[in-house]
C-alpha positions, 0 to 999 in steps of 0.5 A, a space after each residue: 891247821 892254820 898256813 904254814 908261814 914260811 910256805 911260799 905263796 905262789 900264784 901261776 901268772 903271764 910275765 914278760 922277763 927282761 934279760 939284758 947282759 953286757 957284751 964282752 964284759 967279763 974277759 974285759 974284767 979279768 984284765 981290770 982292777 976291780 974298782 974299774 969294773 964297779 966304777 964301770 957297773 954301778 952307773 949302768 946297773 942304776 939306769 937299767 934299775 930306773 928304766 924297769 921301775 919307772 915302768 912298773 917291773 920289778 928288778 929280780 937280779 944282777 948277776 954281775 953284768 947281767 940284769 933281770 927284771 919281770 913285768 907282771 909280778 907281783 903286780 900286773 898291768 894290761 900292757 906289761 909286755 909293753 912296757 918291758 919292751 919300752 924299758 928294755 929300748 930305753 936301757 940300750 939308750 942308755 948305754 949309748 949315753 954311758 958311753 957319750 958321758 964317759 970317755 973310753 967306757 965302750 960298753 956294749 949290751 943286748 936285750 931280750 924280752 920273753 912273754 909266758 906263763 911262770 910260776 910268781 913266789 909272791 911272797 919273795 923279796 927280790 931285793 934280798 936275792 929271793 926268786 920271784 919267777 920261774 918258768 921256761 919264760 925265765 930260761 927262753 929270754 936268757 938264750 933269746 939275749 945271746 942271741 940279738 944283735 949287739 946293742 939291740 932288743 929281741 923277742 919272743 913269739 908271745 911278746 910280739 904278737 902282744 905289742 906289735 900295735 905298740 912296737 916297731 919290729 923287724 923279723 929276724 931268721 929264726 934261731 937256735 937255742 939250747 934247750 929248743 929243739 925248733 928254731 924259735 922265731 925272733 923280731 927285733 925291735 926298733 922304736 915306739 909306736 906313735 899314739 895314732 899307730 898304737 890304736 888297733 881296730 875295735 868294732 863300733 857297736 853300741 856306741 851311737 848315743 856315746 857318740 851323739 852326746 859327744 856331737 852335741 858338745 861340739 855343737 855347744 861350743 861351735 854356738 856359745 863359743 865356750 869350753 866343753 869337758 867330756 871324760 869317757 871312763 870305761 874300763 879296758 878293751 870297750 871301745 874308748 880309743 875308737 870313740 874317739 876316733 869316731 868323733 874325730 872322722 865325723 868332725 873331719 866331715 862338718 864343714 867348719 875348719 876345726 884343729 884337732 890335737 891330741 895329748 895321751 897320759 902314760 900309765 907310768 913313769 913320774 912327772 906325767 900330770 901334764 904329759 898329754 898337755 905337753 904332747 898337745 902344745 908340742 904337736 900345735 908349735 911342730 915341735 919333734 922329739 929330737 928338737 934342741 931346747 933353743 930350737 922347741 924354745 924358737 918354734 913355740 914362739 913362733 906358735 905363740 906370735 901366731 895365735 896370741 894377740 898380746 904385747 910381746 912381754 906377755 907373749 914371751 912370758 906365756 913362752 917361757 913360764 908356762 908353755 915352756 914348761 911342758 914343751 921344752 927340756 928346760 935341762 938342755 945346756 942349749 938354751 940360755 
């Protein structure tokens, strides 16, 4: 007999769900016209839609002010839990950029990610209202999301463990939840990792004549004074992070003056092609994150003065058309 084409085709999977709910919202809604509240929902529903499918999770639901996305399903990443945590920091950033941008707004929320096993429908179209996960991991990160600070990001046990190399956190007592019967242990989080923090240990074994051909490409360019191109490629967990970092303490150890600088493509969001080229030229001109345009714009040229040496027109052209580019937030009203 063949399969039944209305049969569900479930798949039992390790998710991370996202569950953000806005605070106070709807008594505040039975007190509004209703075109107030959609004027008030449509905005922040499209921002927490933009911060999950940038990074790669999937928008199961909105419940009124309430949202639900799942990393995981139907397709999976290594780091999912990472970035449903990452999405869910992103989205409390929103709201306070809702509330900047409109006056009186005075919207508030609280995030939960909870990381387990779920039963995934992979034949279900979230979009037409058809459930794609279910499981206690589903449940759990509902009353995790009662229960995180306001305008604050919680987790779960599993999620924690899987993205503390990733993720600050803060660990919170443990808490009550309807249908637990122990208190259930809670962090919150508080930031993004650096890239130099992110990287947990791995044992460096095997790895010498890697790491010997690396040296001889240094070697070369130290003596011809020419560029050398290495890709490392391997696939997850085989020690290329800390490759590098083996060849980046033995370079350290030579006694040449070497400047080290270090770029990291994300493996998601758009307008990364030359993200870690950004995050080279960034880190060379001192340039931070939360830096103005006009004051990266000042630092990168100063960074160009210094190891330029052209006329000025060229250096200012190096600045603006092209370097400028991948340093500096050519949006900001700040920079004329």
């Amino acid at each position: 007999m063949g399969a039944d084409p209305d049969r569900p085709v479930e798949e039992r999977k390790v998710v991370s769900v996202l569950f953000a709910d806005l605070v106070g919202f709807t008594a505040r809604s039975d007190r509004a016209d209703p075109e107030d509240v959609r004027e008030l929902l449509r905005p922040y529903h499209a921002r927490a839609k933009q911060e999950i499918e940038r990074l790669g999770g999937t928008v199961e639901k909105f419940v009124g002010d309430a949202v639900m996305g799942v990393f995981g399903a139907p397709a999976a990443h290594e780091d999912d839990a990472v970035r449903a945590v990452t999405a869910a920091l992103g989205i409390v950033d929103a709201i306070s950029e809702l509330n900047e941008a409109r006056s009186g707004a005075g919207l508030a929320l609280r995030v939960a990610v909870n990381t387990g096993e779920a039963i995934v429908d992979l034949s279900a179209h979230p979009e037409r209202g058809e459930i794609l996960v279910t499981g206690d991991v589903v449940n759990t990160a509902a009353r995790l999301q009662e229960v995180a600070p306001l305008d604050s990001v919680v987790v779960g046990e599993l999620t924690y463990r899987t993205t503390r190399d990733s993720i600050e956190y803060e660990q919170l007592e443990p808490a009550s939840v309807k249908g637990k019967t122990e208190p259930v242990p809670v962090w919150r989080a508080t930031a993004c990792r650096g890239a130099e923090r992110r990287a947990p240990p791995a044992l460096f074994v095997g790895r010498n004549e890697d790491l010997a051909l690396l040296e001889r490409a240094f070697a070369r360019t130290l003596r011809e004074r020419s560029i050398q191109l290495v890709t490392v490629v391997g696939e997850p967990g085989v020690g290329k992070s800390r490759l590098v970092r083996e060849f980046r303490s033995l370079v350290a150890r030579r006694p040449e003056e070497v400047g080290w600088r270090q770029g990291r493509c994300l493996p998601y969001g758009e307008g990364i092609t030359f993200w870690a080229l950004g995050e080279i030229v960034k880190a060379q001109a001192g340039i931070l994150e939360t830096d103005r345009a006009v004051t990266a714009s000042e630092k990168l040229g100063r960074a160009v003065r210094d190891l330029v040496d052209a006329p000025a027109h060229e250096r200012h052209e190096l600045r603006d058309q092209h370097l400028g580019r991948l340093a500096v937030h050519l949006d900001d009203p700040g920079l004329g």
